[in-house]
C-alpha positions, 0 to 999 in steps of 0.5 A: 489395109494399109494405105486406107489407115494413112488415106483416112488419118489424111482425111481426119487432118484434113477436117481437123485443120478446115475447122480450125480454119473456119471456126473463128469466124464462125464462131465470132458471128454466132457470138454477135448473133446472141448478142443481136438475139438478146438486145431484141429481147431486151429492148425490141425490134428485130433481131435479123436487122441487129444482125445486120448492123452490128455484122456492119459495125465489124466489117474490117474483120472480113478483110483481112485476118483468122476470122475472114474465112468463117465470115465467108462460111457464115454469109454463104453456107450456113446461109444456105443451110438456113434456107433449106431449113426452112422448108419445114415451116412450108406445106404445098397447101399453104403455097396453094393459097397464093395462087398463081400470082407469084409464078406469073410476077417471076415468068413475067419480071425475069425476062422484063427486067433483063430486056428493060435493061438492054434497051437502058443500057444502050440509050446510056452507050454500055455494051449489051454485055454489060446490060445483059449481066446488070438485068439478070443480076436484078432479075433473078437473083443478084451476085450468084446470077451475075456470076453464072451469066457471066460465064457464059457471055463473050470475054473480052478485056472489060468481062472482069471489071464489068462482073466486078461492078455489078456484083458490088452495085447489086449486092449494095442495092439488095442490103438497101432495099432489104431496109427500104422495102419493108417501108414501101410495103407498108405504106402500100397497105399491102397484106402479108401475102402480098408484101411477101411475094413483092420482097421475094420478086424484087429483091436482089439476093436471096440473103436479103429477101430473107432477112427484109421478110423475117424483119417483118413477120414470119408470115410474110418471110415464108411467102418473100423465100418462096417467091425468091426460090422462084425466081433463083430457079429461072436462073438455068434457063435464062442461062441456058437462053443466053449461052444459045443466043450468044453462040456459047454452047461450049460452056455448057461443059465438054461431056455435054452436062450442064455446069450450072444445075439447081443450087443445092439448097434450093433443091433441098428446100422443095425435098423438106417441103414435100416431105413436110406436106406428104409425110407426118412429120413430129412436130418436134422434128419442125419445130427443132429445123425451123429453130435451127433455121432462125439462128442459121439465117441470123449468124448468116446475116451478122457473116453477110453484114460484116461483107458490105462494103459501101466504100467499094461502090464509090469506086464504080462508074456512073453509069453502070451504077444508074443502070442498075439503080434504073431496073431495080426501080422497074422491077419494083414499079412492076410488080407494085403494079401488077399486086395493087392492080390484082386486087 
């Protein structure tokens, strides 16, 4: 008894100073949410892209200071919390409806955009690494894939500066498509189902899939956040290919598991889906998780806008910003073509 009292007063200290550490943060994107929430009310528009520039406004704050930590929390974990709340809002028989259009555009645009990039990156003289970590990074699922790929490629002195590159470049391309996008969509005449699975199969991360959906309807964001589940789970076996192909079968781990499984959140998302579509669940119950969604993804979009930094990209060379700029256009075209040509 004795050295479980001091073991658990540890514990109590230890969640006492994490949230101490975190709450400011936090607590300042929660009070420009409200602030986003309330001029979208008031004068129109849409809260998630007043989340968004207002989050910009502040970036000197994610820097440096008491309030990094809880931007950091807010952009990533709440994020995270958000999308698997989402899941209440789906049923598999509203994903039936799509059809097989979705899985086809990811088991295609994956692999395409990846080898698209090797063959680009070589006619511009970058080194396969960097072309390999560039197209994945655009093919599934910006960052977290540059991340989880580079881990399992060859290092050597330019592996740091390489990843760094990519994660800047994606990560400014997936803000600038989140806004451009929904424009492109619109003036295709694509249909909710449609603009959906085209901002979920071409846009970088999941946080700005998210946001450019919800932008436009909810309609569209529950369609756009599973298309982009979609592709988030062929990161695994694009990694796993890779690690093979590369000979790096060690960085699967020692004890032989994987040490790249199904992100959580996305395996909480398919548990609340299949739940909400084979159990009846009170709507109060939906309505309350999808609410709470709504403002997880708007305090995560004001966390998420107070990390841009576009100076940082001006620090990069040229060549590896062109290539990245060069897949994202091809994955774009690519599926642009295959929605108006399956009409």
């Amino acid at each position: 008894m004795s050295t479980s009292q001091p073991r658990a007063f540890m514990d109590k200290n230890a969640v006492k100073e994490w949230f101490s550490i975190i709450m400011p943060g936090l607590l300042l994107c929660f009070v420009v949410g409200m602030a986003a929430k309330f001029v979208s009310e008031h004068y129109g528009g849409p809260t998630i892209l007043y989340a968004l520039l207002m989050g910009m406004s502040l970036n000197y704050l994610s820097e440096e200071g008491r309030c990094a930590p809880g931007i950091q929390f807010a952009a990533k974990s709440v994020l995270r919390f958000g999308i698997a709340l989402l899941g209440a809002r789906i049923t598999f028989e509203q994903l039936m409806g799509l059809g097989i259009t979705p899985i086809a555009i990811v088991l295609v645009g994956v692999p395409a955009t990846i080898f698209f990039g090797v063959l680009c990156g070589r006619w511009m003289g970058l080194s396969k690494n960097q072309s390999i970590l560039s197209g994945a990074s655009v093919g599934i699922c910006g960052a977290s894939a540059a991340l989880a790929v580079s881990a399992v490629l060859p290092q050597n002195k330019e592996s740091e500066k390489n990843l760094i590159f990519t994660v800047i470049g994606v990560t400014a391309l997936s803000t600038v498509a989140m806004i451009a996008y929904p424009l492109i969509v619109t003036g295709l005449n694509l249909n909710a189902d449609e603009s959906g699975i085209f901002l979920g199969a071409t846009i970088h991360d999941v946080a700005q899939v998210v946001g450019a959906g919800y932008m436009m309807s909810d309609e569209i964001g529950d369609v756009a956040t599973f298309t982009k589940l979609l592709r988030v789970a062929a990161l695994v076996p694009v990694v796993v290919v890779i690690s093979i192909l590369v000979a790096r079968r060690t960085d699967m781990g020692t004890d032989g598991k994987s040490k790249l499984p199904l992100p959580g959140f996305l395996v909480a998302f398919v548990i609340i889906v299949t739940i909400n579509s084979t159990v009846p669940v009170p709507e109060v119950v939906t309505s309350g998780m999808s609410e709470m969604s709504r403002w997880c993804l708007i305090i995560a979009m004001v966390g998420l806008g107070m990390k841009a930094s576009f100076k940082e990209l001006a620090t990069m060379g040229g060549k590896p910003i062109a290539l990245l700029v060069a897949e994202t256009v091809f994955l774009a075209a690519l599926v642009a073509l295959w929605l108006i040509c399956a009409r």
